[in-house]
KOLNUVO-641732 format. One record per residue: residue number from 1; residue in three letters; x, y, z of N, C-alpha, C in turn. Coordinates in Angstrom, 1 decimal. Layout:
BEGIN
+-----+-----+--------+--------+--------+--------+--------+--------+--------+--------+--------+
!   k !   r !   n_xx !   n_yy !   n_zz !  ca_xx !  ca_yy !  ca_zz !   c_xx !   c_yy !   c_zz !
+-----+-----+--------+--------+--------+--------+--------+--------+--------+--------+--------+
! NUM ! ALA !      X !      Y !      Z !      X !      Y !      Z !      X !      Y !      Z !
...
+-----+-----+--------+--------+--------+--------+--------+--------+--------+--------+--------+
//
This chain:
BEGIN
+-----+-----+--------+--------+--------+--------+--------+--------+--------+--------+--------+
!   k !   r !   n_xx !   n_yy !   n_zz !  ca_xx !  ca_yy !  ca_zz !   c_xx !   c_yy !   c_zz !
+-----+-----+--------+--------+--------+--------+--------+--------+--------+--------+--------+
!   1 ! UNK !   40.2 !  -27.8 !   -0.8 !   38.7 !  -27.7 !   -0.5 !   38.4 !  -26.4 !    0.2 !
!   2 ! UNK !   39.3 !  -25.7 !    1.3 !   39.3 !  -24.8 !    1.3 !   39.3 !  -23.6 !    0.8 !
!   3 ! UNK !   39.4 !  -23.9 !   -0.8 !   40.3 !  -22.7 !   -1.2 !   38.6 !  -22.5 !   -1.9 !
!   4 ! UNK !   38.1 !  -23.6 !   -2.4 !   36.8 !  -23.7 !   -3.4 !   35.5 !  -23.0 !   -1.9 !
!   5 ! UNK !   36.1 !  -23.2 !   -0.7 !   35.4 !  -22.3 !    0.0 !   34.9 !  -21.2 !   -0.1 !
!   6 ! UNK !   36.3 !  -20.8 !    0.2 !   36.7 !  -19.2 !    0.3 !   36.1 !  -18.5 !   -0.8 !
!   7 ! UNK !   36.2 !  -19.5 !   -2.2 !   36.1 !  -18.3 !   -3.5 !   34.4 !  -18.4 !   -3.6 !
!   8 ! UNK !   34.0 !  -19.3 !   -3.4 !   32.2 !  -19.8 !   -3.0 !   31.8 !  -18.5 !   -2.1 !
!   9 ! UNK !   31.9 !  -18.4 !   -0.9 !   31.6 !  -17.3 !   -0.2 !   31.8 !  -16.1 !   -0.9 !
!  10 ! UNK !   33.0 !  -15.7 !   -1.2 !   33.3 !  -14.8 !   -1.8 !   32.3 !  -14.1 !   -2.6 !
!  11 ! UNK !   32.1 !  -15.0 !   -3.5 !   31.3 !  -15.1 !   -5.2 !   30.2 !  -15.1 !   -4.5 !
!  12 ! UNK !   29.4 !  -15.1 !   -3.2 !   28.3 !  -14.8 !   -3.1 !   27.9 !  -14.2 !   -2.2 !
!  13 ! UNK !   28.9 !  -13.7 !   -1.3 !   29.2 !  -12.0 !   -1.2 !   28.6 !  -10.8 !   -1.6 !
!  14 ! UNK !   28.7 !  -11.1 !   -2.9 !   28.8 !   -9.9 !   -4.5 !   27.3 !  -10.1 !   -4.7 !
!  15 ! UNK !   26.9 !  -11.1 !   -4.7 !   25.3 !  -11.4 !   -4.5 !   24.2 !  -11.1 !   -4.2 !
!  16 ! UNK !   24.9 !  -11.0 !   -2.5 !   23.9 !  -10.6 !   -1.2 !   24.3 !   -9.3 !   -1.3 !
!  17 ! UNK !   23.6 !   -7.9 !   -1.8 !   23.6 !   -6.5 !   -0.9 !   22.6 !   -5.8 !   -0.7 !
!  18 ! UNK !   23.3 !   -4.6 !    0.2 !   22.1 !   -4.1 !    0.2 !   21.6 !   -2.9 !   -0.3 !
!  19 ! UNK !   20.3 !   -2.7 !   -0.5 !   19.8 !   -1.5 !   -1.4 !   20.1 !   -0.3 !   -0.9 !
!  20 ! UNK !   20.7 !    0.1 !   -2.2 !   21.3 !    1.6 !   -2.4 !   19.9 !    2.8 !   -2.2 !
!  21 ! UNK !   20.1 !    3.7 !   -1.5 !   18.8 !    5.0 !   -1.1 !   19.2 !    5.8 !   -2.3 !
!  22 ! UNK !   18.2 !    6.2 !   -3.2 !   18.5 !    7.2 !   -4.0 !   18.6 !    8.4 !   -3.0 !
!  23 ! UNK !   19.2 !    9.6 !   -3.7 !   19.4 !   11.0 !   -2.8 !   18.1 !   11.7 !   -2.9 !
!  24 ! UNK !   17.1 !   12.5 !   -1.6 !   17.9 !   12.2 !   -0.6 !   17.2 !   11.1 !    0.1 !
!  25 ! UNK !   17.7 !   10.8 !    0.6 !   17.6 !    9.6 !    1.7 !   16.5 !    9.6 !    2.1 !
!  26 ! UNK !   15.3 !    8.8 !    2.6 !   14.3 !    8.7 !    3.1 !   14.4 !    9.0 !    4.6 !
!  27 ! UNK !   13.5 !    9.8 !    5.2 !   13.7 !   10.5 !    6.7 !   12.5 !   10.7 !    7.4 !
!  28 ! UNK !   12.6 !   11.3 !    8.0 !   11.1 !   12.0 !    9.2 !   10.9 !   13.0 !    8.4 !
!  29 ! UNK !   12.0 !   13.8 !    8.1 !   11.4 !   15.2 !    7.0 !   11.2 !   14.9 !    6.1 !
!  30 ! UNK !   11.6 !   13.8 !    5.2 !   11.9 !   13.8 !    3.9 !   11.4 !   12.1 !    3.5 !
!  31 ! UNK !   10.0 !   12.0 !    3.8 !    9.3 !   10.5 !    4.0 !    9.2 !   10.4 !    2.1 !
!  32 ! UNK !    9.5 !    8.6 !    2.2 !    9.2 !    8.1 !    0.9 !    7.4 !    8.3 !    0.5 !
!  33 ! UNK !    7.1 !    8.9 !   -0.4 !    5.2 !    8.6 !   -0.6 !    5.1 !    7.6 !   -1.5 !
!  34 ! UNK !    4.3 !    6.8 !   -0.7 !    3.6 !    5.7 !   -1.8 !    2.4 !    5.8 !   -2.1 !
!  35 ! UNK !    1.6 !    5.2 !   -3.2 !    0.1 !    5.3 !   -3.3 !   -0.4 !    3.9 !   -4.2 !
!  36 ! UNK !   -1.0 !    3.3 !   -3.6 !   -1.5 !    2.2 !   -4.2 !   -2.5 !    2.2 !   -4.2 !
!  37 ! UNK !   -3.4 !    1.3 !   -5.6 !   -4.6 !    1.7 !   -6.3 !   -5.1 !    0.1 !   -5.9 !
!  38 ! UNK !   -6.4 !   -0.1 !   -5.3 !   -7.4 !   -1.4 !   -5.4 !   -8.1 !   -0.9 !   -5.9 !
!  39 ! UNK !   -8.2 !   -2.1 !   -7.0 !   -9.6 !   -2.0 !   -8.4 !  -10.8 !   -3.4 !   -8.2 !
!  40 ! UNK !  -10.0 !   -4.3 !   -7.4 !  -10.5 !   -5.6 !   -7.5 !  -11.0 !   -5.9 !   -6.3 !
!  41 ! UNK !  -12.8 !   -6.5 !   -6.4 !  -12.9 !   -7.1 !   -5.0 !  -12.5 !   -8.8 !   -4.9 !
!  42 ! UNK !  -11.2 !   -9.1 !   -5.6 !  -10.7 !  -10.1 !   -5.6 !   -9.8 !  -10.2 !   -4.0 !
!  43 ! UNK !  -10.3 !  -11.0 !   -3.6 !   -9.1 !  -11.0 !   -1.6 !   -8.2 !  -11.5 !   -2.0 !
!  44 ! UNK !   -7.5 !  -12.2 !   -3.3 !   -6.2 !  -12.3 !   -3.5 !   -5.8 !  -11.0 !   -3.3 !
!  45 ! UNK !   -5.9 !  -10.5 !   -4.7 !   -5.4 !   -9.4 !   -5.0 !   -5.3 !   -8.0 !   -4.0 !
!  46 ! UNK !   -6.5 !   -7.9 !   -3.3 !   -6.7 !   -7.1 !   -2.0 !   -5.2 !   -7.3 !   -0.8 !
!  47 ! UNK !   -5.3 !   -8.5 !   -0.7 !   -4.0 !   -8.9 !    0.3 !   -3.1 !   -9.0 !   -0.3 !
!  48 ! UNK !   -2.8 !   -9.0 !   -1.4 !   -1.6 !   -8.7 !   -2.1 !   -1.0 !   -7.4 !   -2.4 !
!  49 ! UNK !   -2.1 !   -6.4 !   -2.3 !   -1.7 !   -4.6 !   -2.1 !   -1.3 !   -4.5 !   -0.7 !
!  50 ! UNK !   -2.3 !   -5.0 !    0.6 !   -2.2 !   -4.7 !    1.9 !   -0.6 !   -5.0 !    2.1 !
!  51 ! UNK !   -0.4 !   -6.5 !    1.4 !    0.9 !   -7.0 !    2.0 !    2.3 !   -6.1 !    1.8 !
!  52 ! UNK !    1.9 !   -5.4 !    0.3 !    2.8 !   -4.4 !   -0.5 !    3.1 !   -3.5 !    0.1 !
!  53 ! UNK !    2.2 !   -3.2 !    0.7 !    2.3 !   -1.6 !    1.6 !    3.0 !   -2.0 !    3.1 !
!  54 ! UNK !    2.7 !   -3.2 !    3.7 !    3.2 !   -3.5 !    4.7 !    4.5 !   -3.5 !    4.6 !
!  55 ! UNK !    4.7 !   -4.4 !    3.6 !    6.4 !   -4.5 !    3.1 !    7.1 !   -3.2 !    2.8 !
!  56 ! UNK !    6.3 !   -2.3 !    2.8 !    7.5 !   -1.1 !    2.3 !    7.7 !   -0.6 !    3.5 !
!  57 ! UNK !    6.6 !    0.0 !    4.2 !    6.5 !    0.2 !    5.4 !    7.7 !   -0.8 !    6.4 !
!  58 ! UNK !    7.8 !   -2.0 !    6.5 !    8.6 !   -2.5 !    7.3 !   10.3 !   -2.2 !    6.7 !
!  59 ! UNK !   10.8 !   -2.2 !    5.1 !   11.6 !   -1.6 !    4.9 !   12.3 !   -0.5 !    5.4 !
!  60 ! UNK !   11.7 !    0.6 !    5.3 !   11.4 !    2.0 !    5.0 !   11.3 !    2.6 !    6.5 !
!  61 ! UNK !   10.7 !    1.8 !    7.6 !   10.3 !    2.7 !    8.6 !    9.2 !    2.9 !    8.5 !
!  62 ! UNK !    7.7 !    3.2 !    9.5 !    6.7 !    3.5 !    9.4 !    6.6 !    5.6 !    9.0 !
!  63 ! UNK !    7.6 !    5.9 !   10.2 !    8.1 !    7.3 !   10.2 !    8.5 !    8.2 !    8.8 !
!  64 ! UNK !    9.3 !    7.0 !    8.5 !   10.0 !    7.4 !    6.8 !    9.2 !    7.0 !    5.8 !
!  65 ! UNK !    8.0 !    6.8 !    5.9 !    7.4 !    7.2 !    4.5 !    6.1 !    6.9 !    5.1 !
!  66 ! UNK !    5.0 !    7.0 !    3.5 !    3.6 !    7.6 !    3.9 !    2.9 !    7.1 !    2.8 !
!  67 ! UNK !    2.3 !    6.0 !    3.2 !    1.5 !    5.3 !    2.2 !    0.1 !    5.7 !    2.0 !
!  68 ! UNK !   -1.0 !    5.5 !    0.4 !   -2.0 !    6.1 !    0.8 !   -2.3 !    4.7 !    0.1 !
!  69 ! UNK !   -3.9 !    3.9 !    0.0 !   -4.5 !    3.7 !   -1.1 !   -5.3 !    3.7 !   -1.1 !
!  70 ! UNK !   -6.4 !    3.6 !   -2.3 !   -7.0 !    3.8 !   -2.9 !   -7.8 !    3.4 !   -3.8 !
!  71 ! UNK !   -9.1 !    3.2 !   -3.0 !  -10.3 !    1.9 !   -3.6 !  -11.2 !    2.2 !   -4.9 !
!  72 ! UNK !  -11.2 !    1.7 !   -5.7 !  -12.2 !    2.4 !   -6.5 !  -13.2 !    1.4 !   -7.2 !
!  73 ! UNK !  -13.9 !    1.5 !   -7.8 !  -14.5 !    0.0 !   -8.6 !  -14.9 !   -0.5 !   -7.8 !
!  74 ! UNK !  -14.7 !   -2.0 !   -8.1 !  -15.2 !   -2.9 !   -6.8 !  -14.2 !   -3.1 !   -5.8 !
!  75 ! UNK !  -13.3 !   -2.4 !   -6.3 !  -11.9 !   -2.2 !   -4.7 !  -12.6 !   -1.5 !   -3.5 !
!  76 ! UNK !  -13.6 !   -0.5 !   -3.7 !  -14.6 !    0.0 !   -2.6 !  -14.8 !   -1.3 !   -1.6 !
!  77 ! UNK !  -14.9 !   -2.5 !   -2.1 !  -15.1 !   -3.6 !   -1.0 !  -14.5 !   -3.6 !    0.1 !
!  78 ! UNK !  -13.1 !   -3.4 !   -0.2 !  -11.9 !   -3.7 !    0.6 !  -12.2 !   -2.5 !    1.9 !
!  79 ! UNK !  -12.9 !   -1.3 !    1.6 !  -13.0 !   -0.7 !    2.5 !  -14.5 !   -0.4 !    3.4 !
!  80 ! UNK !  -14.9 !   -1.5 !    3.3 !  -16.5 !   -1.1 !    3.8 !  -16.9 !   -2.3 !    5.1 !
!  81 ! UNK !  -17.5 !   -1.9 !    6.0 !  -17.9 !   -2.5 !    7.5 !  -17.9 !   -4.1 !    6.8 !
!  82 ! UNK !  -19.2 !   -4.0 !    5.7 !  -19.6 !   -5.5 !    5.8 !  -19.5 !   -5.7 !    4.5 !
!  83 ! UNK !  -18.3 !   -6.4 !    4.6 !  -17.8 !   -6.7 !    3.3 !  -17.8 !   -8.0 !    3.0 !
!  84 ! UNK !  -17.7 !   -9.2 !    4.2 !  -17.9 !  -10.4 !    3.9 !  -17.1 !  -11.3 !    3.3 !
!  85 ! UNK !  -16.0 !  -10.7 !    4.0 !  -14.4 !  -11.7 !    2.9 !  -14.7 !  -13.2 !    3.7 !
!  86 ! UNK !  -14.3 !  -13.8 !    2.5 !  -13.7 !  -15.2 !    3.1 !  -12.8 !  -15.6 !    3.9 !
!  87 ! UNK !  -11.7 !  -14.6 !    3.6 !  -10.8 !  -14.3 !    4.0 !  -11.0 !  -13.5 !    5.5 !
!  88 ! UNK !  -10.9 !  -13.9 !    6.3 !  -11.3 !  -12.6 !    8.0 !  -10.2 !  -12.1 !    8.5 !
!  89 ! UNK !   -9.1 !  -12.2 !    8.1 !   -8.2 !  -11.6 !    8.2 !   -8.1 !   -9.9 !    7.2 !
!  90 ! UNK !   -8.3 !   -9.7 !    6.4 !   -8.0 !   -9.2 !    5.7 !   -8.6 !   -7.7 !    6.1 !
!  91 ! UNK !   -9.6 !   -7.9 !    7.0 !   -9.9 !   -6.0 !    7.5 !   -9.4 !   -6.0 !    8.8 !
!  92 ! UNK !   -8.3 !   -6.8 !    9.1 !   -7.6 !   -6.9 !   10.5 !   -6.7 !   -6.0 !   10.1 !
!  93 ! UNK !   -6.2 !   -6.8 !    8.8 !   -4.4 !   -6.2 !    8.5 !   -5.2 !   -5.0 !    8.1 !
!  94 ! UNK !   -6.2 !   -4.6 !    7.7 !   -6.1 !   -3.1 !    6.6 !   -6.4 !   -2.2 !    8.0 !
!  95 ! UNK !   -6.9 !   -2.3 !    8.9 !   -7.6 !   -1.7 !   10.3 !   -5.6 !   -1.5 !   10.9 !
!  96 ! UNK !   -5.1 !   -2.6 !   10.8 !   -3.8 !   -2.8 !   11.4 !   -2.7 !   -1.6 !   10.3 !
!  97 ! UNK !   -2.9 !   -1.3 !    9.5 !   -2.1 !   -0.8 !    8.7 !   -2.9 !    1.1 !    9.1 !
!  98 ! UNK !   -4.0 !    1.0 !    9.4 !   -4.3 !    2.6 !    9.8 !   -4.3 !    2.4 !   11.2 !
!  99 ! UNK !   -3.7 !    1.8 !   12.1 !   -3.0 !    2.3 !   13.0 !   -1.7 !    3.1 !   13.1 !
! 100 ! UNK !   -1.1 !    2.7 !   11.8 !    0.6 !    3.3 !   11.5 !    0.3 !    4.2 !   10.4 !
! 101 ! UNK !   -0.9 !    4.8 !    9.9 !   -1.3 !    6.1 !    9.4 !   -1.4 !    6.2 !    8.0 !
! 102 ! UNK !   -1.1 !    4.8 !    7.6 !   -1.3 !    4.4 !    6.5 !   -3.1 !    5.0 !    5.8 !
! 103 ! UNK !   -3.5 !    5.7 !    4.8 !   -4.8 !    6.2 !    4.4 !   -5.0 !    5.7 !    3.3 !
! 104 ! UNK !   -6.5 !    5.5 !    3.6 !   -7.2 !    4.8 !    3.0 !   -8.6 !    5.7 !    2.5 !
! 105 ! UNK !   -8.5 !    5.7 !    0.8 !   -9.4 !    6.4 !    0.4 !  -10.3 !    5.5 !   -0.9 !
! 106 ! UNK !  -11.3 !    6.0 !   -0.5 !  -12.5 !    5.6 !   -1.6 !  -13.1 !    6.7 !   -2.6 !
! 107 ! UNK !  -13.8 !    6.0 !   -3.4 !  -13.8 !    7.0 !   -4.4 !  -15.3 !    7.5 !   -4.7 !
! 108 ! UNK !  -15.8 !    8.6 !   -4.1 !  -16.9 !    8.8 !   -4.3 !  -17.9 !    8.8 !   -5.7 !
! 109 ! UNK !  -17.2 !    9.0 !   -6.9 !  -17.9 !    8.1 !   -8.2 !  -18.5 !    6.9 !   -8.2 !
! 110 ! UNK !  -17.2 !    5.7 !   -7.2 !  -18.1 !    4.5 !   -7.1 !  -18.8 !    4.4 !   -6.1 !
! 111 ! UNK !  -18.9 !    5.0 !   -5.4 !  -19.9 !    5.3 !   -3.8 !  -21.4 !    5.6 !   -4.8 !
! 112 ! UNK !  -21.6 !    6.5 !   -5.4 !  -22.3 !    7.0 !   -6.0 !  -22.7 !    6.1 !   -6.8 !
! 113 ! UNK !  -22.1 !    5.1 !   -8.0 !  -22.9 !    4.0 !   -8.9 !  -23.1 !    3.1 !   -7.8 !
! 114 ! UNK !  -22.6 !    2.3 !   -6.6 !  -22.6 !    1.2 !   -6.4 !  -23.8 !    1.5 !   -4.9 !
! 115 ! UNK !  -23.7 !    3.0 !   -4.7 !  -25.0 !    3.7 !   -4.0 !  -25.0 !    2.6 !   -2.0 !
! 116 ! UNK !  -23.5 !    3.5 !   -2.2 !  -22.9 !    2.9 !   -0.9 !  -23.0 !    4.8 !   -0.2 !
! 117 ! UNK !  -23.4 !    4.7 !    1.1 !  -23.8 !    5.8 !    1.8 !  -22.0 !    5.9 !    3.3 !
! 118 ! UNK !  -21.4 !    6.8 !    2.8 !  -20.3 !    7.1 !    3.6 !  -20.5 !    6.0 !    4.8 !
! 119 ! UNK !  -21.5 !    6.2 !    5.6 !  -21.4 !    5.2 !    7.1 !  -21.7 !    4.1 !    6.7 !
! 120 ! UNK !  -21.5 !    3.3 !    5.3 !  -21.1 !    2.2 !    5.0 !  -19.5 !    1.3 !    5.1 !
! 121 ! UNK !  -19.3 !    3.0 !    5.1 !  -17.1 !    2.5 !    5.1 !  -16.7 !    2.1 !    6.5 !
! 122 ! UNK !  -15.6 !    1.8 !    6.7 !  -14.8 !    1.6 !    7.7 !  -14.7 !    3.0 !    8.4 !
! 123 ! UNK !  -14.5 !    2.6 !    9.9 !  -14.0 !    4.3 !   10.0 !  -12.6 !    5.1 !   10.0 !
! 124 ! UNK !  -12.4 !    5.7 !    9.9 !  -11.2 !    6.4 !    9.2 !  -10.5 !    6.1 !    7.9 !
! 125 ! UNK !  -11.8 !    6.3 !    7.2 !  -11.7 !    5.9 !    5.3 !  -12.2 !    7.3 !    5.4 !
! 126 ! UNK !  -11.2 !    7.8 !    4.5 !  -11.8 !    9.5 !    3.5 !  -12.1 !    9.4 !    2.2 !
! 127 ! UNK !  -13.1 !    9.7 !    2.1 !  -13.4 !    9.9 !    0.4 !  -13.2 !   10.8 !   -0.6 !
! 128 ! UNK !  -12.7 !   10.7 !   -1.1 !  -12.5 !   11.7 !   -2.8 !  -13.5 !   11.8 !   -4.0 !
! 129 ! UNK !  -13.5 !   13.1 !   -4.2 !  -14.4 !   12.8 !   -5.8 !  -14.5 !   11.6 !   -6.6 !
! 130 ! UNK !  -13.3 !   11.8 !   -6.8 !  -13.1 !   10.5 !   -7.9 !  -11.2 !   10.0 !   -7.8 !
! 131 ! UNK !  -11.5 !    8.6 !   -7.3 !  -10.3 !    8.2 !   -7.0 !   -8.6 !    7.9 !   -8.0 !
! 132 ! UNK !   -9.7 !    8.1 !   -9.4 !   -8.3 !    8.1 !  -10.0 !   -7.8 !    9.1 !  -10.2 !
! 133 ! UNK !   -8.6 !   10.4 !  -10.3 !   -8.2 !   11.8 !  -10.3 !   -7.2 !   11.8 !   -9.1 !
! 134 ! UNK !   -7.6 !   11.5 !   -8.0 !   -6.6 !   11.3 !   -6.6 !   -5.2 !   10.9 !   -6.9 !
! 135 ! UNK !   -5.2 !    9.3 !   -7.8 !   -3.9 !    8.7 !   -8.2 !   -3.3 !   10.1 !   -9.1 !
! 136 ! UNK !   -3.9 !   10.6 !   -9.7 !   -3.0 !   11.5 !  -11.1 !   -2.5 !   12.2 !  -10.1 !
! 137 ! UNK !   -3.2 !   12.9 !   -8.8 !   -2.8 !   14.2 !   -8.6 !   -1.9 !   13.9 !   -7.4 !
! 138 ! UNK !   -1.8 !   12.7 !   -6.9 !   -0.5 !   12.5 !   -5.8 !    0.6 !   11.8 !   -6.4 !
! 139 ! UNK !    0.8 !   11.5 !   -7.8 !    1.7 !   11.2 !   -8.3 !    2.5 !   12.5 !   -9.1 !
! 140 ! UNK !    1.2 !   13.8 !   -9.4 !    2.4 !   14.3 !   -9.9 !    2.4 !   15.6 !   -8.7 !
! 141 ! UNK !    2.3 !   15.3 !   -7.3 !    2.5 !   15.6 !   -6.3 !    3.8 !   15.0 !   -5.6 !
! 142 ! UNK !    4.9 !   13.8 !   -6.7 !    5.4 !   13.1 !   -6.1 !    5.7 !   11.8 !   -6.1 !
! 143 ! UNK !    4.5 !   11.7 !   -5.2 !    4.0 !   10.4 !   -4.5 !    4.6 !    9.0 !   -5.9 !
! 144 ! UNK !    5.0 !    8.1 !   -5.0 !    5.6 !    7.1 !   -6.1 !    4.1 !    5.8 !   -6.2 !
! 145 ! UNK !    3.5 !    5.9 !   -7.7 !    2.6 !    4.6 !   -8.1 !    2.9 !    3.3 !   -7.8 !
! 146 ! UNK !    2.5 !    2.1 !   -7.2 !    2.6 !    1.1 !   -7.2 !    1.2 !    0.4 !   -7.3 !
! 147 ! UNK !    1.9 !   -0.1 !   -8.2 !    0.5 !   -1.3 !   -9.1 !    0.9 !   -2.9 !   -8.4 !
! 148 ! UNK !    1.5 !   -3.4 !   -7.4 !    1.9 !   -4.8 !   -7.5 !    1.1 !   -6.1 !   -8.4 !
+-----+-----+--------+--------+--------+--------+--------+--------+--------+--------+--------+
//
C-alpha cells in the first residue's frame, strides 16, 4: 500500500509545476506589457477582463508588468462616472486596479458617436483617437494582446 503511495505522489509531482519565464525574465526594468480590449457593456464580460488583469498582475508582481485597457464600443461603459451596473462592485475593482497603475483608456471615436463629453469618464481615464488604433500600436510596440 505503500509502495502505490509513493508512485501516486510521484506521478503527480510531474503534474503540479511551475511556469517556466520565457527569457528575459519579467523585472522592474524589464516589466511584462499587457493590453486588454473591452468591447461589451456586458458586466459579465467587463469583470471577466477586470479579473484577467488582476490575475496577471497578482502572478507577475504589480512592479513587473504594466497593464493597459481599453474601452471602446459600448466597453466606454465600463469607464464612465454613471454607468449604472448591477453589478456595484465592478467600478470598485476597476478604481482598485488604477491604484496599482493599471491604465485605462477610452476611445474617442466612440466618445464622439455615443456623444459622451470627457468629464463623463472616471477620473484618471485617458483618451485616444481611436482605441483600436491604440491596440495595433501597443502590440506592435510589444505589448502582449489579451482577449480573455
Amino acid at each position: 500500500m505503500k509502495k502505490i503511495w509513493m508512485i501516486l505522489l510521484v506521478a503527480v509531482s510531474f503534474l503540479i509545476s511551475d511556469t517556466e519565464f520565457a527569457d528575459p525574465k519579467p523585472s522592474i526594468e524589464n516589466p511584462r506589457q499587457f493590453v486588454f480590449p473591452i468591447t461589451s457593456d456586458d458586466e459579465y464580460e467587463i469583470s471577466h477582463v477586470l479579473s484577467s488583469a488582476s490575475n496577471v498582475m497578482k502572478f507577475y508582481g504589480p512592479e513587473k508588468c504594466e497593464v493597459a485597457i481599453v474601452c471602446y464600443s459600448k466597453g466606454i461603459k465600463a469607464v464612465m462616472k454613471e454607468a449604472n451596473f448591477f453589478d456595484k462592485t465592478l467600478q470598485k475593482r476597476l478604481k482598485s486596479l488604477m491604484t496599482y497603475d493599471v491604465e485605462f483608456i477610452a476611445c474617442g471615436n466612440t466618445m464622439k458617436t455615443y456623444n459622451i463629453d470627457k468629464k463623463e469618464l472616471l477620473d484618471g481615464v485617458d483618451v485616444v483617437t481611436a482605441g483600436i488604433v491604440e491596440l495595433i500600436e501597443r502590440q506592435i510596440g510589444g505589448w502582449i494582446y489579451i482577449r480573455p
